[in-house]
C-alpha positions as CSV (number, residue, x, y, z in Angstrom):
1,X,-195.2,55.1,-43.1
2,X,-198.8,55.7,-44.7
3,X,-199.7,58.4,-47.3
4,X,-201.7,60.0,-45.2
5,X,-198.6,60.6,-42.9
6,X,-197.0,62.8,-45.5
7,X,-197.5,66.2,-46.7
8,X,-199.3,66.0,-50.0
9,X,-196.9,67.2,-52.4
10,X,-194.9,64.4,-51.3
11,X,-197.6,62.1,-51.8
12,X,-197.8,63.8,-55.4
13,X,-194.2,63.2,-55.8
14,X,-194.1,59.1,-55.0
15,X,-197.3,58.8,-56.8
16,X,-195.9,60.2,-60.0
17,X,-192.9,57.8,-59.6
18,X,-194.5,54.8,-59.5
19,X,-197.2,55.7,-62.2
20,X,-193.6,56.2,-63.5
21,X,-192.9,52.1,-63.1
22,X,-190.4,52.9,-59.8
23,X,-191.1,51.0,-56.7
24,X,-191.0,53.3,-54.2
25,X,-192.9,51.2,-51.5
26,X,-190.7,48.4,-50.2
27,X,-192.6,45.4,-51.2
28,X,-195.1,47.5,-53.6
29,X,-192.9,46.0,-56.6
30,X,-195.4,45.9,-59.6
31,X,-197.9,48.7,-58.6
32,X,-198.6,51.3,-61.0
33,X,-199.7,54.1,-58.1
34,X,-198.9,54.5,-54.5
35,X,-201.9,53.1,-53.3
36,X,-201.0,49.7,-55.2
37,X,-198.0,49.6,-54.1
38,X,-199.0,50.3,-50.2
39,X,-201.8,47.8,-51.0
40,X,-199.3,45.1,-52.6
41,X,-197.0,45.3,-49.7
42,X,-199.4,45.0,-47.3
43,X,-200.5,41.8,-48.6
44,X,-197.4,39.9,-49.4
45,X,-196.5,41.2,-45.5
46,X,-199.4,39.4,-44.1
47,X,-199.3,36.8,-46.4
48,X,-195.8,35.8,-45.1
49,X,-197.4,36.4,-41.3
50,X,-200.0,34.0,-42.0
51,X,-198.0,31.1,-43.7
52,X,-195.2,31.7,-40.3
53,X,-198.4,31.6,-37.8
54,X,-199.2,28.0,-40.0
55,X,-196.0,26.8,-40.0
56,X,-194.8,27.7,-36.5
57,X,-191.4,30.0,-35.8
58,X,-189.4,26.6,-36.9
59,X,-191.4,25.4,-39.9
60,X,-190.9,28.9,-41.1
61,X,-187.7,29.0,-40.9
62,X,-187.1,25.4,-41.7
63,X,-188.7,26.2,-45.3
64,X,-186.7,29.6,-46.0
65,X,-183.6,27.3,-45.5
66,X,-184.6,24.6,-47.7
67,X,-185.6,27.6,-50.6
68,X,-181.6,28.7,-49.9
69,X,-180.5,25.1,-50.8
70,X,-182.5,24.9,-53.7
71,X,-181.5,28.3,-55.1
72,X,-177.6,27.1,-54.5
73,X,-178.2,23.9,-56.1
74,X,-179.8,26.1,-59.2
75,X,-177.1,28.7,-59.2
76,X,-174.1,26.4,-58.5
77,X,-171.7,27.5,-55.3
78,X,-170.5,30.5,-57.2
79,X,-173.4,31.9,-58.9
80,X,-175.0,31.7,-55.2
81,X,-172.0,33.7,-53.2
82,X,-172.3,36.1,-56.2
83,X,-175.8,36.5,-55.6
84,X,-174.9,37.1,-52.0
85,X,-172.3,39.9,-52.6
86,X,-175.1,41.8,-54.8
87,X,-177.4,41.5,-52.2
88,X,-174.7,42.2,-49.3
89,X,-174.2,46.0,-51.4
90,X,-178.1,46.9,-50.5
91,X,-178.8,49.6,-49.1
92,X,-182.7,51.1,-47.8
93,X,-181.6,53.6,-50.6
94,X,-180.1,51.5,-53.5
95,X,-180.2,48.0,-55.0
96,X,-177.1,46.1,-55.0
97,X,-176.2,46.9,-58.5
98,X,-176.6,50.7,-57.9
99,X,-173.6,50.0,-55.4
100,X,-171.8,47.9,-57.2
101,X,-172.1,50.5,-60.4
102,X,-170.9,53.8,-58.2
103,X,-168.5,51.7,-56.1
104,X,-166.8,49.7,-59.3
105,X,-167.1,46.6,-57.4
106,X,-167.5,43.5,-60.3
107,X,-170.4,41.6,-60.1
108,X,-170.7,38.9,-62.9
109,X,-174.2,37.9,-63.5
110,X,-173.2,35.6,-66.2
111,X,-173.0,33.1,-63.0
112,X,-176.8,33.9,-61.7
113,X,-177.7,31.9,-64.7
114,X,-179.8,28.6,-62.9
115,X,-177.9,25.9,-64.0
């Protein structure tokens, strides 16, 4: 949803928040206003449209496969199905450690570490 979409106090609110340092654009990770952010995750959207478009529906996928393998093979078998648990606890509204946290569902990050 654009900015423009919203009523302006909201707009005030989520601007605030991410002058604030919170993401609260999916994708916007790293912009310091809301218009950054909206900017920032337009970009790395069409930037992943144009690479698919070079690549073909196969290539595409072909290459997000092989960037799995490699982050296994950097994370070791159990580091990686860690990783996937944390990610498997996401929600639109909280990260996979929020979950975890409110849920008291262990995740040991010692085993992210790349190997």
């Amino acid at each position: 949803m654009s900015s423009d979409q919203l009523d302006p106090d909201r707009i005030a609110e989520l601007d605030a928040r991410a002058r604030q340092g919170e993401t609260v654009v999916p994708g916007g990770t790293g912009g310091k206003s809301l218009e950054a952010q909206q900017h920032l995750a337009e970009g790395r959207s069409r930037g992943g449209q144009t690479r698919k478009e070079q690549l073909g529906t196969e290539g595409y996928q072909e290459m997000g496969s092989k960037g799995g393998q490699t982050r296994k093979e950097q994370l070791g078998t159990e580091g990686y199905q860690e990783m996937g648990r944390k990610g498997g606890l996401s929600t639109m509204d909280k990260s996979g450690g929020e979950r975890a946290a409110e849920e008291g569902i262990d995740i040991d990050e010692s085993k992210f570490k790349t190997k």
